[in-house]
C-alpha positions as CSV (number, residue, x, y, z in Angstrom):
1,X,0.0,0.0,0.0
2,X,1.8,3.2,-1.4
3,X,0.4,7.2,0.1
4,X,-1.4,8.4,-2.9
5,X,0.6,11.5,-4.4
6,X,-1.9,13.7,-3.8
7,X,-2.0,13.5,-0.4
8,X,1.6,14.0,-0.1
9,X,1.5,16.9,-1.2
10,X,-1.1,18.0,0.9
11,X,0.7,16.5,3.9
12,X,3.9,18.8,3.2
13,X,1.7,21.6,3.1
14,X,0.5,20.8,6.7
15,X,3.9,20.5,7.5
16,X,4.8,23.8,6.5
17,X,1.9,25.3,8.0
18,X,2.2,28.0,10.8
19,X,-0.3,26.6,13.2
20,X,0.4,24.7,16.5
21,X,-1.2,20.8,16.6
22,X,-4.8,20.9,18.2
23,X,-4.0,18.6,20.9
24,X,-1.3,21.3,22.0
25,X,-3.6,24.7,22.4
26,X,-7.1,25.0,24.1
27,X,-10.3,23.5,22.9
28,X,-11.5,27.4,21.6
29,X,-7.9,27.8,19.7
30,X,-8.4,24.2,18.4
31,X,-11.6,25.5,16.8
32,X,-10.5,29.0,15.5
33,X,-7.4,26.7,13.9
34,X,-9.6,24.1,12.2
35,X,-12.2,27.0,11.2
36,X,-9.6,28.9,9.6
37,X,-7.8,26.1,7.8
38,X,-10.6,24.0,6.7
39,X,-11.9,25.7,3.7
40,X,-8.6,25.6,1.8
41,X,-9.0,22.2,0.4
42,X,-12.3,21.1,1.0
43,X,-14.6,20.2,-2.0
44,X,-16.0,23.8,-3.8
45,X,-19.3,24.9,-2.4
46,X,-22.1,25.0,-4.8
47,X,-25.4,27.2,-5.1
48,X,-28.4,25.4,-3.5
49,X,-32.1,26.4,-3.8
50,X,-32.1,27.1,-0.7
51,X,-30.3,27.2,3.4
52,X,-32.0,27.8,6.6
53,X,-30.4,28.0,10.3
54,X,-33.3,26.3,13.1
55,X,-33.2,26.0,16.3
56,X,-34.5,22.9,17.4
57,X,-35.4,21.4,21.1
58,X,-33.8,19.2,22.9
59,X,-34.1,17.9,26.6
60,X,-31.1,19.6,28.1
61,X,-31.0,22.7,25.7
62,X,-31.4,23.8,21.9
63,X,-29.8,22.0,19.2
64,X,-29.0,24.2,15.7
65,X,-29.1,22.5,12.5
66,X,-29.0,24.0,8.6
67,X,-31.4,22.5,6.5
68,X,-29.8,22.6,2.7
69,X,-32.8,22.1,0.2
70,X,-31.8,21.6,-3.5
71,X,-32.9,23.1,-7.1
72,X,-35.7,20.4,-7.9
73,X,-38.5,20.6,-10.9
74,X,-41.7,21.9,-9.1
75,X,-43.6,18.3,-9.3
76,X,-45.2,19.0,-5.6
77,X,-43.1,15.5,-4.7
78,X,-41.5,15.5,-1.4
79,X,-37.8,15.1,-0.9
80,X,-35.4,12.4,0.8
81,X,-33.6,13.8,3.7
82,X,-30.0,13.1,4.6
83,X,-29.4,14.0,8.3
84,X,-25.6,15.0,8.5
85,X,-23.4,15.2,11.4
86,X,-20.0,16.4,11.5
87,X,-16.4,15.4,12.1
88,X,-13.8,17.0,14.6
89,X,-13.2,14.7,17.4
90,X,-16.3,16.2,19.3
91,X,-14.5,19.2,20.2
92,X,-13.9,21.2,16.6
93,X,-16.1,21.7,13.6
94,X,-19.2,23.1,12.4
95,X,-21.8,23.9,10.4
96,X,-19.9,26.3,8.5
97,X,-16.8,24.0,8.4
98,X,-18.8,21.6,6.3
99,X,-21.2,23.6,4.9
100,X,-19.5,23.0,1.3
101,X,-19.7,19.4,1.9
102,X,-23.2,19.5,2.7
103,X,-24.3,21.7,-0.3
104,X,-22.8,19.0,-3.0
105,X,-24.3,16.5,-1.2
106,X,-27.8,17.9,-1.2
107,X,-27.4,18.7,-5.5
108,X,-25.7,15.1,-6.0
109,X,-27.9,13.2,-3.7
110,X,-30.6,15.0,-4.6
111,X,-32.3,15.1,-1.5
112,X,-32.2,17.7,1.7
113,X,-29.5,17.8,4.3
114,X,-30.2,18.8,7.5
115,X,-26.8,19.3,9.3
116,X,-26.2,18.9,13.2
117,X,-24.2,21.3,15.2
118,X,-24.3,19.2,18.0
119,X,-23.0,20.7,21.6
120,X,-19.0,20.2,22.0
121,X,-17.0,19.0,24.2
122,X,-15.4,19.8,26.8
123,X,-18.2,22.3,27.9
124,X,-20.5,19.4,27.0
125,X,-19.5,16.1,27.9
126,X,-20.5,12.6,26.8
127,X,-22.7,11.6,25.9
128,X,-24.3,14.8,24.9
129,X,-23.2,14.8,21.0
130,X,-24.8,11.3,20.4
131,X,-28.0,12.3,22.1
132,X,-28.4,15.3,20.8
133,X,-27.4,13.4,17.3
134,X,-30.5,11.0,18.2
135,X,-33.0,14.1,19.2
136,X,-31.7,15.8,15.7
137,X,-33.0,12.4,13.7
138,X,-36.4,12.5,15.8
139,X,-37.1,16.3,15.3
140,X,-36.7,15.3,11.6
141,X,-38.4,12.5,11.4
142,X,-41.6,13.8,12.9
143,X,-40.9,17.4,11.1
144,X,-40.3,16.3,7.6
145,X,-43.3,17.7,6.5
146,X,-42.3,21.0,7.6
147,X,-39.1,20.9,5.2
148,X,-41.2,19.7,2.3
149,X,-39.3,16.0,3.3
150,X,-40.3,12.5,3.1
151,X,-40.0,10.5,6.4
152,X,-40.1,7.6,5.0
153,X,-36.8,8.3,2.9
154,X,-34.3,9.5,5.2
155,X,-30.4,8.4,5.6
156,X,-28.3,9.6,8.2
157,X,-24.1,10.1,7.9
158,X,-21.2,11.5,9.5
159,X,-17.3,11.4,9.1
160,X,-15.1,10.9,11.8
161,X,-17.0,11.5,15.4
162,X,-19.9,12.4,12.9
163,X,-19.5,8.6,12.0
164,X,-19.1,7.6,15.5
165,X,-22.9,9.7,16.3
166,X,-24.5,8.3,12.9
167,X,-23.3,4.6,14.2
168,X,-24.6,5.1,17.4
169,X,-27.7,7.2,16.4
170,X,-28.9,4.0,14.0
171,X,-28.7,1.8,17.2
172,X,-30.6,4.2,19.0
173,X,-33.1,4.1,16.7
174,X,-33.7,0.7,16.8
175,X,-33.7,0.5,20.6
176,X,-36.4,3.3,20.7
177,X,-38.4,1.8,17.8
178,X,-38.2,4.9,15.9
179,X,-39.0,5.0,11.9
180,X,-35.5,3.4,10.7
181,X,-33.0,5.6,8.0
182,X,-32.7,3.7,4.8
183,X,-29.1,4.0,5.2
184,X,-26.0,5.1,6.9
185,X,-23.2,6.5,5.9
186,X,-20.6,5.8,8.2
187,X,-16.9,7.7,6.9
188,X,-14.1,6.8,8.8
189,X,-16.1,6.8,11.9
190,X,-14.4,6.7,15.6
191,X,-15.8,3.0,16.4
192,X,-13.6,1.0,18.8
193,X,-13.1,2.8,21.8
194,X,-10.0,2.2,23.4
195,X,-7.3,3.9,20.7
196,X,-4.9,0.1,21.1
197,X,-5.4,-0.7,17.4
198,X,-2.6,-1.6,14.8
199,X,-3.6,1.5,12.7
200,X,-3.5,3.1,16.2
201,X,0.4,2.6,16.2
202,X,1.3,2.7,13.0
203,X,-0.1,5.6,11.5
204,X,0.6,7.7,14.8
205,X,2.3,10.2,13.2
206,X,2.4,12.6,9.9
207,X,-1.1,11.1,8.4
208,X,-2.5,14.4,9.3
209,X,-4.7,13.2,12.2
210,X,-2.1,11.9,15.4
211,X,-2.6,10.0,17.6
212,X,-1.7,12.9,20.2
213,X,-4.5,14.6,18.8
214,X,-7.2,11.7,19.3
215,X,-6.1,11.1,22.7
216,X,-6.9,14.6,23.6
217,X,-9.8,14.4,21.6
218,X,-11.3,11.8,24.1
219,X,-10.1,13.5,27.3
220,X,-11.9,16.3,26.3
221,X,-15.3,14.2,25.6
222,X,-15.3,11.7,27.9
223,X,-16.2,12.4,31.4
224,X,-14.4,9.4,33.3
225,X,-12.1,6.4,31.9
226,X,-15.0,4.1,31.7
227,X,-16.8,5.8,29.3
228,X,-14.4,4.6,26.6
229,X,-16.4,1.3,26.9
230,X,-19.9,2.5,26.8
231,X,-21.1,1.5,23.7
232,X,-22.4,4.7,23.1
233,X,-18.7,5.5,22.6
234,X,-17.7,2.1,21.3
235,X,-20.4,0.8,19.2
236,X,-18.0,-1.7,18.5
237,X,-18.5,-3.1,21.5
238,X,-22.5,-3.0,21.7
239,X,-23.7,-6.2,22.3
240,X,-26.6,-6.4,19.5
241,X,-26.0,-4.8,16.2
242,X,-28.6,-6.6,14.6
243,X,-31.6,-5.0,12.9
244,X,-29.5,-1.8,12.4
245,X,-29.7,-0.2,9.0
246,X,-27.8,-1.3,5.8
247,X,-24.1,0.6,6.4
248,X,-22.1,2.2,3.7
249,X,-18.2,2.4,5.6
250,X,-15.5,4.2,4.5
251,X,-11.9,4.1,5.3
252,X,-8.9,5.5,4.2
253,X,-5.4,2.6,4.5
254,X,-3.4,5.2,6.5
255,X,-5.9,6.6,8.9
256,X,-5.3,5.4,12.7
257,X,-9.1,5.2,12.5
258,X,-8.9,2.2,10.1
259,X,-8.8,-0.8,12.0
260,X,-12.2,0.1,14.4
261,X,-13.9,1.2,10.6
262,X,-13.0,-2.3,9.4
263,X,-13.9,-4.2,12.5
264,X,-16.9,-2.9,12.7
265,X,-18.2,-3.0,9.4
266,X,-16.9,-6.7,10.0
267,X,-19.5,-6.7,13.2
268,X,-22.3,-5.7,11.3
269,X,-21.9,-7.9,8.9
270,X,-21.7,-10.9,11.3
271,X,-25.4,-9.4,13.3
272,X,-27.0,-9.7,9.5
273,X,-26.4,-6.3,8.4
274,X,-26.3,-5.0,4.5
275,X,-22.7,-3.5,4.9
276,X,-20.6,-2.1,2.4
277,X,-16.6,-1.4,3.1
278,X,-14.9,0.6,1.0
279,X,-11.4,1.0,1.5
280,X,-9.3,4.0,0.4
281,X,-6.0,2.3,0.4
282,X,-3.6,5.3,-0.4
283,X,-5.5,7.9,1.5
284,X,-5.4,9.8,5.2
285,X,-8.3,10.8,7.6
286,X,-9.9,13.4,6.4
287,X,-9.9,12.8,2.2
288,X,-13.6,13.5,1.6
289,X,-12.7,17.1,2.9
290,X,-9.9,17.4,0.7
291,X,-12.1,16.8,-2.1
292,X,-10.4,20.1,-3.7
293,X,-6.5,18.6,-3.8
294,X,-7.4,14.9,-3.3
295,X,-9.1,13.1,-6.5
296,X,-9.8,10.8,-4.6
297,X,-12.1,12.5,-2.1
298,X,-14.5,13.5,-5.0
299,X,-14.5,9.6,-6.3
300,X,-15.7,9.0,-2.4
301,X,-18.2,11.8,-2.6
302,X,-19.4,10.2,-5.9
303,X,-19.8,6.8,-4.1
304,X,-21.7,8.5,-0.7
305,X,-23.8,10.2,-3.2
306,X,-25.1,7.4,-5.9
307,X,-25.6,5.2,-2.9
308,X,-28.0,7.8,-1.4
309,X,-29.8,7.8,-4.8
310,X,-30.6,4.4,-5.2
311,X,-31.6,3.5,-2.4
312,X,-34.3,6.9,-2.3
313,X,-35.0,5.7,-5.2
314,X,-35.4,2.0,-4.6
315,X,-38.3,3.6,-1.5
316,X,-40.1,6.2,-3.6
317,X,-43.7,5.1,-3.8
């Protein structure tokens, strides 16, 4: 397995960049880093139909989301829904970190996105971002009408912590008897819990994301030591993964995340899951974002995209 060339390149940029790693300034200065240095290689934004900031409840305070509606032929038909939820270790990102992201999702997929900005650690601890992920999918699911949405077409995806929220919102789901997503889209998605992985060790270093950095991630989140083994962290290591919805994973080969995206799509598959794993041998954590430098993010975006599609498509009617 060879680093794609592209991502090199990108990785000697980082290199030469200015700014200090996350895990080495405060949780605020982590944010202002990654809000300033996202945009530069992250896929081009688009022109939707239209965007819309909401407040939404929740049961221990207001959740925002931005709900990204599509150019669409006036037919009067209502729209799939793709409930998005960002990456950044649960302490960095944002709505307008990924809002390029989200607007080529909604024009590819052809469907609404209604993205999360879930409360961050550390001023909120676990397990707040995964229930506030699960309150996000039942405001939608009971409001679709509202957004001119079709409840019984809705997906749900994430990258990253997003993927660890949209793995451990579909459980909820199920345990809550909720109205199911079709899919979910599961990208690179924090999984195993405990960071002791061979992608762990061997990609500690230079592969953009550290394994400093994801250390400090989870001491920022988690409240105690334990809760690395709450399955609300670890889907991984939930007991019953059966019933869940069909998974599409994503990995990149030189992520430490890989490992605990493999072994989980594995785990699904075992409990009677539809799973997909796509593996992105020559790419890094964080290639989907890069989708302006990295060919390979757009071929992933492509992927995330057509399987959205079908499988609206397959439930239309």
């Amino acid at each position: 397995m060879t680093l794609h060339a592209q991502v090199k390149y990108v990785l000697e940029l980082v290199e030469q960049s200015p700014y200090p790693e996350l895990h080495t300034v405060s949780a605020q200065e982590a944010r202002d880093i990654f809000e300033e240095t996202a945009p530069a290689l992250n896929v081009r934004p688009e022109d939707v139909y239209r965007t819309e900031d909401r407040w939404i409840d929740a049961v221990e305070g207001d959740i925002l989301i931005r709900i990204y509606t599509p150019y669409q032929p006036k037919t009067g038909e209502k729209l799939p829904i793709l409930v998005f939820y960002h990456g950044g270790g649960f302490v960095i990102g944002s709505l307008d970190s990924y809002d390029s992201l989200c607007r080529v999702l909604a024009n590819m997929a052809k469907c609404i996105v209604v993205s999360v900005d879930y409360r961050l650690a550390p001023e909120h601890k676990f397990p707040t971002a995964v229930d506030d992920g699960l309150e996000a999918y039942q405001w939608v699911s009971d409001h679709a009408h509202e957004l001119d949405g079709d409840n019984r077409r809705i997906a749900i995806a994430g990258d990253s912590a997003g993927g660890n929220i949209t793995a451990v919102t579909a459980i909820g789901i199920r345990d809550e008897g909720d109205i199911p997503p079709l899919l979910q889209i599961l990208i690179y998605p924090v999984a195993g819990g405990a960071p002791e992985t061979p992608s762990h060790h061997e990609f500690a270093e230079g592969m953009l994301l550290t394994r400093a950095t994801i250390l400090w991630f989870y001491d920022q989140y988690l409240e105690q030591p334990e809760d690395a083994a709450d399955p609300r962290f670890a889907p991984l290591l939930a007991k019953d993964l059966s019933g869940l919805a069909p998974a599409l994973v994503i990995v990149a080969g030189f992520d430490p995340l890989r490992d605990e995206g493999i072994a989980y799509a594995e785990r699904l598959h075992d409990a009677g899951v539809k799973v997909e794993l796509a593996e992105y041998d020559g790419m890094v954590h964080g290639f989907v974002s890069l989708a302006d430098a990295v060919d390979q993010g757009k071929v992933a975006i492509d992927q995330i995209t057509a399987a959205l599609r079908d499988v609206f498509a397959e439930n239309n009617g």
